[in-house]
N, C-alpha and C positions, 0 to 999 in steps of 0.2 A: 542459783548456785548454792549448795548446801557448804558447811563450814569443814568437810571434809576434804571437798573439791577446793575451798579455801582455801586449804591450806597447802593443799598439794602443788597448787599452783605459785604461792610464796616460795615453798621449797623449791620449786624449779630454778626457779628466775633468784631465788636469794644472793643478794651482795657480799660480794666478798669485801672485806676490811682491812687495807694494810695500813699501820700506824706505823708512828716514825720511832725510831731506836730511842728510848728512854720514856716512854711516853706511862704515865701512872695510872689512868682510869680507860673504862673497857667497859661494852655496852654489858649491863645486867636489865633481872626484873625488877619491878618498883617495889614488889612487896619489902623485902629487908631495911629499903632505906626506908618505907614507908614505919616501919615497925620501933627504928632508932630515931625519929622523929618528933619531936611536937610539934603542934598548931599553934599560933597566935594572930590575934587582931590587933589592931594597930588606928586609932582615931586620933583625928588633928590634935593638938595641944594634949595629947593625953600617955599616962605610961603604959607601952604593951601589957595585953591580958593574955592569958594563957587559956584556951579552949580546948587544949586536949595534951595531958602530959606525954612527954616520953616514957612507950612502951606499951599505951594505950591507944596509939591512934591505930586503927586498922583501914585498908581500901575501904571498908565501907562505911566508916566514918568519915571518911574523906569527901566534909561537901561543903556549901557554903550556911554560913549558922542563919537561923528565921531572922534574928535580929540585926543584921548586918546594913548598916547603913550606906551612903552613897560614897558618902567622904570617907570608908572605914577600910585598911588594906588587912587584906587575911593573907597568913604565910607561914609555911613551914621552918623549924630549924632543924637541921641533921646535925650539926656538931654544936655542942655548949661550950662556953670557953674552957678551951683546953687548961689541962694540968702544965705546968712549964716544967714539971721532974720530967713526965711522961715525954715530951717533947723532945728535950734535951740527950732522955737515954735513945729516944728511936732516932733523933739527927747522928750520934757517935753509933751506933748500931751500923746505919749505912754506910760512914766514914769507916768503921772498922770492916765493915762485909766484902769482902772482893768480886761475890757475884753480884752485889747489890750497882759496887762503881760500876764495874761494867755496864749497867742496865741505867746509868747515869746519863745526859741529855749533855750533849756537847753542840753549843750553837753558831762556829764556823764564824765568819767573817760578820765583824760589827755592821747593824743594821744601819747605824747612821751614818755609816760608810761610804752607803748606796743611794745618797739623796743630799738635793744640795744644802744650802743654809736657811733658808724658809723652814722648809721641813723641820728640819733640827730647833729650830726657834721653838715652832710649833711643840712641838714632842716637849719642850723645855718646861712650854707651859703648859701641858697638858698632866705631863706628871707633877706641877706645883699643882694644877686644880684639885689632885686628888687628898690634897692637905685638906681641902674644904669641902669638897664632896664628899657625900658617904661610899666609903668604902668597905669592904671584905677583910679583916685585918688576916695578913699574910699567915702569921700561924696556924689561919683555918683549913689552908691546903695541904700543909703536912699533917692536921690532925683527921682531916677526909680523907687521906693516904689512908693513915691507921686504920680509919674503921671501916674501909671500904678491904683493907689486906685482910681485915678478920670476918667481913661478909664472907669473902669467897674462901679465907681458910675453913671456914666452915659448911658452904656452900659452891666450890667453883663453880661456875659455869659463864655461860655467856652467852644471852637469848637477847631477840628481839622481836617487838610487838610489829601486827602487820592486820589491813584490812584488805579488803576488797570489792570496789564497789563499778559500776558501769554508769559513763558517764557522757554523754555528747560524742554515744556511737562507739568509747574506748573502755576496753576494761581496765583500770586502773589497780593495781599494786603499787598499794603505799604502804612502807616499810617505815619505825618508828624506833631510835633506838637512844636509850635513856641510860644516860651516865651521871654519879653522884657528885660531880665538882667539875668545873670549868677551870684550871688550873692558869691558864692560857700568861697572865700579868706573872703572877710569881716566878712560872715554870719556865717560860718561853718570853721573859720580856715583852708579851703580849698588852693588848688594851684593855684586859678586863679579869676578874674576877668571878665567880657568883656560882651558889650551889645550886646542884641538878643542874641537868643538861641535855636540852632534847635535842634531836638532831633526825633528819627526815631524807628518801629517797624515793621516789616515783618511778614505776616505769608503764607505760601503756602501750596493750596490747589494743588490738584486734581479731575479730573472728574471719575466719575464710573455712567454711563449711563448720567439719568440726576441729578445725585445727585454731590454736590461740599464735597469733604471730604477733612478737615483738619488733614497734617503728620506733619510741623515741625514749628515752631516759631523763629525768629533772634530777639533779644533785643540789641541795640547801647550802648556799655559799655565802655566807655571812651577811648582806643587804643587797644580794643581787636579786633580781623578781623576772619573771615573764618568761622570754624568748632566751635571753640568755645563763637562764638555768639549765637548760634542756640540750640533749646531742640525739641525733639519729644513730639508732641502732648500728648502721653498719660505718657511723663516720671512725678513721683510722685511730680517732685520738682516742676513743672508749678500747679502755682493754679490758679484754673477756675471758673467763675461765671456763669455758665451753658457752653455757648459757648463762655462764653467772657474771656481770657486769663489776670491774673491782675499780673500788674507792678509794684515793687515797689519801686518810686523814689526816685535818692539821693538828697536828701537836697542843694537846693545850684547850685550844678551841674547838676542836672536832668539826670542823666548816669540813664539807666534801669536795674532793677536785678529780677531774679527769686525767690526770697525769700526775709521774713523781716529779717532789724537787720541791724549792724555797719559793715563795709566793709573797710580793709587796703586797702589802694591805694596807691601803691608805683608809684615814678615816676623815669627812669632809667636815670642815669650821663651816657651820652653816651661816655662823655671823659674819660670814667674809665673800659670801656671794656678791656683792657687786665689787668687791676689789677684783674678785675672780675675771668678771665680766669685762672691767675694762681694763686688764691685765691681757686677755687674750686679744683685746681690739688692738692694742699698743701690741703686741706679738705678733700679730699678721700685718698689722703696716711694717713692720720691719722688716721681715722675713720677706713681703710681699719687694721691697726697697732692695732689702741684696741680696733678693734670689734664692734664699737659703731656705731650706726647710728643715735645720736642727734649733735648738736652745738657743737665747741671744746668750744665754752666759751660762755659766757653771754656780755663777750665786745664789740664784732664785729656782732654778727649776731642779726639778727632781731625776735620777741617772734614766730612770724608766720612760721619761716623756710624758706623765704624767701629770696629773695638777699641781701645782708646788704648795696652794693652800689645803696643806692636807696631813694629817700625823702621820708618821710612818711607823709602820709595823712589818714585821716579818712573820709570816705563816707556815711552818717545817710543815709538809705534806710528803716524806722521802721517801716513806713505804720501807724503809731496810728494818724494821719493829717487828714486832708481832704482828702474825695475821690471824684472822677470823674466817672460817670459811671453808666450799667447796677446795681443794686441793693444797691447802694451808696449816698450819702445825698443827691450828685448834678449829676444832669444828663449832656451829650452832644446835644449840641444845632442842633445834626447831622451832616454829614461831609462836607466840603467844595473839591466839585474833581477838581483835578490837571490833567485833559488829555495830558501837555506832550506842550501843544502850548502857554503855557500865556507866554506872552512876559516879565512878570516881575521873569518869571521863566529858560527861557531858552535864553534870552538878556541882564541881569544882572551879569556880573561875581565880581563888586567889593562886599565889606564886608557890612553886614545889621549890623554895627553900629562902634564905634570908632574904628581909626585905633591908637594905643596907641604907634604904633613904638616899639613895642615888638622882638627882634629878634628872639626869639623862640615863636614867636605867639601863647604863650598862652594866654597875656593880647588883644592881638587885636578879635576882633568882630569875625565870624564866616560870610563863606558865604553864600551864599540862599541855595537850597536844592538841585540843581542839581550840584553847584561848591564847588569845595576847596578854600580855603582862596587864593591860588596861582592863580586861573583864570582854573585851569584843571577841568575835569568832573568827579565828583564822583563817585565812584565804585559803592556806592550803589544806586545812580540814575542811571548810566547807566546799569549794571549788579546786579541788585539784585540777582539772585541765587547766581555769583562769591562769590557777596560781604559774603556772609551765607557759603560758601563754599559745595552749593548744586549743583555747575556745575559735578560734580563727581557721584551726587544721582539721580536716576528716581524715577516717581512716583511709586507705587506698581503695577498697571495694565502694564505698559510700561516696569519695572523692569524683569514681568513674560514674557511678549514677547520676551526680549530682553536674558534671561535664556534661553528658548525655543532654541532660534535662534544659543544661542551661545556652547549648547553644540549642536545643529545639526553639525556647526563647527567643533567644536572638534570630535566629532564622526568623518567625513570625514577625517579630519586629520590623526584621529590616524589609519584608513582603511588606507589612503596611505603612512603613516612611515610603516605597518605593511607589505604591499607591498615592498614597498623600502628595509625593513630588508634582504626579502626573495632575491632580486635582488644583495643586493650590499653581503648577502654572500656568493651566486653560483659565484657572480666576483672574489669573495675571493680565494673560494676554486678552480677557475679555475686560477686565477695566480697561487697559489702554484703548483697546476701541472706540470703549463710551470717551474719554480723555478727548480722543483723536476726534469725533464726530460733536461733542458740544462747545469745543475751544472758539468756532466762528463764528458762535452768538453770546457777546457780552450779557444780558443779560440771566445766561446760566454759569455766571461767572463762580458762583456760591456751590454750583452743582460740581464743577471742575473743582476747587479747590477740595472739594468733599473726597473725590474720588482720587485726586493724587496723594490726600494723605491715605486712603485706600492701601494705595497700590504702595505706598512707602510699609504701612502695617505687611503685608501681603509680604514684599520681598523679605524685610527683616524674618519673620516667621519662615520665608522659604528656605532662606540661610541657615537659620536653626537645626532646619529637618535636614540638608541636603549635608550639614556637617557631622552631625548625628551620623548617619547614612553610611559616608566618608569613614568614618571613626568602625562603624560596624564592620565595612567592607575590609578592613583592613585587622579587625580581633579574630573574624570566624577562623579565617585560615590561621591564625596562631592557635589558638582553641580546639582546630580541627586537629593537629601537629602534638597540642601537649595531650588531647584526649589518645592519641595512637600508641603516644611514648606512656599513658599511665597503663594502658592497656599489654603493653610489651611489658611491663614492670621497670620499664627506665625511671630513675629519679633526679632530682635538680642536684645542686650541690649540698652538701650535707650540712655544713655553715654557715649558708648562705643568711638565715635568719637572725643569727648575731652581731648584738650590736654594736658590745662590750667583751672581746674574747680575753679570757683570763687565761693568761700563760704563766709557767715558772720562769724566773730567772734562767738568763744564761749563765752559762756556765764561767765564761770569761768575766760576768760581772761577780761570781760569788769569791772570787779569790782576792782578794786587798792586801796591800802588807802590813805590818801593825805599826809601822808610824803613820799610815793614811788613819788607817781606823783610830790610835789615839788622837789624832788629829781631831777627828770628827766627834769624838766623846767631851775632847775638851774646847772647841772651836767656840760656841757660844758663849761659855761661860768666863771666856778670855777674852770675847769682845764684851762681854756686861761691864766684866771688871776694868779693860782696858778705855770706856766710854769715860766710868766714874774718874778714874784718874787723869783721863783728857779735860774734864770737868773741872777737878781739885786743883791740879796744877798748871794746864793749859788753857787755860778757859778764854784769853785774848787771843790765841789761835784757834780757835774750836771747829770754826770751819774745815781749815786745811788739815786740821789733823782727821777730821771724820775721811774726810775724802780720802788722805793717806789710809786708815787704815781700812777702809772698801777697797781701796785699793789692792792695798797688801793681802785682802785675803780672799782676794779673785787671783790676784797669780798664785798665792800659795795651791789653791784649791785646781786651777789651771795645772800646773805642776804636778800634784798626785795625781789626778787622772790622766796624763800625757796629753793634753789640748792647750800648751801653749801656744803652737801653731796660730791654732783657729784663736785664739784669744788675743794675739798679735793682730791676726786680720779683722777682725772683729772691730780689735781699736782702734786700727785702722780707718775702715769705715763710717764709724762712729767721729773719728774727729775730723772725717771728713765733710759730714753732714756738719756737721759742729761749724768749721769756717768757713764753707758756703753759706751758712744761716748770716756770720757775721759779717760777711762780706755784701751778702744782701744789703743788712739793713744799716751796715757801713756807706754804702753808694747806690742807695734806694731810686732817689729820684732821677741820679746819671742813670742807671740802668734803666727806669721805667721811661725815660728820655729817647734813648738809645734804639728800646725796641720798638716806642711807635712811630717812631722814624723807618727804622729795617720793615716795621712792617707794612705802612702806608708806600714804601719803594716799592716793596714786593707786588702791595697791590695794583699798582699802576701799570707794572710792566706785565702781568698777566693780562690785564685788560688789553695793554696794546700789541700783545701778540696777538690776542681776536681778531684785535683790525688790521693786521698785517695777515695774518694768516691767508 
């Protein structure tokens, strides 16, 4: 395929983009930002060097230096500390602008809202961590506003990069689209910060003659991987602008999703996996105990059903923003192709913007399209099927060949276990023979024991094959059944392969009232402070006061969400368990007294109904 056909076919299939109402950054080329840029490296104990000033770095300087060591991070900066006049007059600029409020991010109902008090904990200290972690200092986003408003005042536009390569039978359109700041923490109360911003879209086709036909689509969704990136082209939930597949972006972070609307984003404490672990064991013996398959409470777990060990975030993906696109305000300028050789793409392994010294590299930069932040090579640039989790899938023409072929297989197969059956039981019945004919001379006593372990090897092995056999006799005709249905063009269900469906919020959960939501902003910080002064001044009740105030803030929390109900019976239950435990080991050995008495009665008189019977 020549770069003309490339691109024609980008263009076909190109995504449409709809962002959410306020949203400040918008896919461009790299050149611009690349040109307001420096370079620096960065070694252990040592002060950043500068390897290529702002103004002077160009794409083709864009590689990694001869001298770069193993320990040594390379990384761009796009914004230098800001001016604070400059800042100041562009903050009252949009305060004064009326088209600007307008175009201002209004975030609906409090996130901590919609999650119980774990969460909220969590989140508590996740935002203390960022006192100690290296972070992105907040004024860099409004000063990446600026110089991203004066790229496109001087340049509008809005392109994105795209290859195309043939991969394990599919032809693969991968679309690549680079934005100058991740705003996601400032903008949107988000989890992170960090300049540049890649963000990626797949979709694979197939050929049928000369026609290219689209099966499945992958959207880049913040740590999700495989099978549940991906939807089949005609599943209901992908909306499509004839042939063009529309995304709808999160706010902030630019994560891709199949549908409009507000999106939990929990992020996982990895230091709390075995709490997790036996948190869910103590949850299904309960559950398993009264029947119930919701939350034991409203304290710990989160409104989604989700992990309660987990940060919560919200993801705006509402689509009512600007669009991008086939039949949308603003068109694409066309694509920019990436064949696989530009040197600022496959010679670059450091990060396309600050390196914030983040340990858990969420506040540092991201790296170009072919690397991970660590210098490795992307899954999804090297293997895009893997990356989708379609190394497992054929295309439908390739799929029906490969049925064809593989119950021919099986056919043969099951011809020669049917063979083997008839072989290995004439072996059978000819050991027993010998068995049968030397048993009435002791002296080939040696000869007999020889030949019954025989015929013991002989059955086991015939079980083997005869269940084999069993196991075939019963796939061809499914296999005969789904080869008719690929052949008719039937397919399974569209979803079927997900494992993790990522839905938006409903609708009933995004409306809270604002004493639930101040509740929730200040629930933690009123049980910190209310702990210290159970401490100072109650401390010869410390118990009963904890308890009270777990108490008080399971019904308050009860309460806002209208589950007192269930939270009375809950209690219920609970202190019912509770005085049958004490009642046990109140009259432990009356009761274990008691039952083997009932029980040895029991068993007497079933015995002598036998002999009455």
């Amino acid at each position: 395929m020549n770069d003309d056909e490339a691109r024609a076919l980008l263009c076909r299939f190109e995504p449409v983009l709809r962002f959410t109402h306020g949203e400040s950054f918008f896919p461009i080329e790299v050149e611009p930002y690349i040109q307001r840029s420096s370079m620096w490296s960065l070694a252990p104990g040592k002060d950043p060097v500068c390897l290529c000033a702002e103004g002077e770095l160009t794409l083709e300087k864009l590689k990694d230096p001869d001298t770069l060591s193993h320990a040594e991070v390379v990384y761009l900066e796009f914004i230098s500390p800001p001016n604070i006049r400059d800042l100041a007059v562009y903050q009252m600029k949009r305060r004064l602008s009326r088209e600007r409020r307008e175009m201002m991010f209004h975030g609906g109902s409090g996130r901590l809202a919609r999650v119980g008090y774990l969460p909220r904990l969590l989140d508590a200290l996740f935002s203390i961590s960022l006192l100690a972690r290296g972070r992105v200092p907040g004024d860099l986003a409004t000063a990446a506003q600026m110089e991203y408003e004066q790229i496109q005042e001087n340049n509008p536009h809005f392109k994105y990069y795209g290859r195309v390569l043939e991969q394990g039978g599919w032809v693969v359109l991968h679309y690549w689209y680079f934005y100058p700041f991740n705003n996601w923490r400032t903008g949107y109360h988000g989890a992170n910060d960090h300049e540049a911003d890649w963000e990626q879209v797949c979709i694979y086709l197939y050929r049928d003659g000369e026609k290219m036909i689209p099966e499945w689509i992958a959207y880049a969704m913040h740590e999700l991987t495989g099978d549940d990136l991906r939807r089949r082209w005609d599943d209901p939930e992908l909306v499509k602008v004839g042939e063009h597949p529309v995304v709808y972006v999160g706010a902030g972070s630019h994560a891709s999703y199949f549908a409009e609307g507000e999106y939990l984003t929990q992020i996982e404490v990895g230091a709390l996996s075995p709490v997790v672990g036996f948190w869910h064991q103590i949850r299904q013996i309960w559950q398993r105990f009264s029947r119930r398959n919701e939350p034991v409470d409203e304290f710990l777990t989160s409104q989604e059903g989700r992990s309660f060990f987990q940060v919560p975030f919200i993801d705006y993906a509402r689509g009512d923003g600007l669009g991008i696109g086939p039949g949308e305000s603003h068109s694409w300028e066309g694509p920019i192709l990436l064949t696989g050789e530009e040197s600022w793409v496959v010679n670059y392994r450091g990060l396309w913007g600050l390196y914030a010294r983040d340990p858990i590299a969420g506040e540092n930069a991201p790296a170009g399209p072919s690397f991970n932040r660590d210098g490795s090579q992307r899954k999804s640039w090297l293997d895009p099927i893997s990356w989708a989790g379609l190394d497992k899938v054929l295309p439908p023409p390739a799929e029906i060949r490969m049925a064809e072929n593989h119950i021919n297989e099986l056919q043969q197969e099951k011809h020669e276990l049917d063979n083997e059956i008839v072989n290995q039981r004439h072996q059978l019945q000819s050991l027993s023979i010998e068995v049968s004919a030397v048993e009435a001379y002791p002296y080939l006593a040696k000869i007999k024991e020889n030949l019954v372990q025989e015929i013991k090897v002989t059955s086991q092995r015939l079980d083997q094959i005869q269940f084999r056999a069993e196991q075939l006799e019963n796939i061809l005709p499914a296999l005969r059944n789904y080869l008719e249905k690929l052949k008719s063009g039937q397919k399974g269900l569209p979803r079927a392969h997900i494992q993790r469906p990522v839905r938006p919020l409903l609708p009933d959960k995004l409306h809270v009232n604002r004493i639930a939501e101040a509740w929730a902003a200040t629930s933690i910080g009123l049980l910190m402070i209310s702990l210290i002064l159970i401490i100072l001044f109650a401390r010869g009740s410390f118990i009963l006061g904890l308890v009270s105030l777990i108490g008080g803030y399971i019904f308050i929390e009860a309460a806002f969400r209208g589950n007192i109900n269930r939270l009375v019976t809950q209690y219920s239950s609970f202190m019912a368990v509770i005085a049958s435990l004490v009642l046990v080991y109140k009259f432990f050995w009356a009761i274990l007294v008691i039952l083997v008495l009932v029980t040895g009665g029991y068993i007497m008189w079933e015995n002598l109904r036998e002999l009455w019977a």
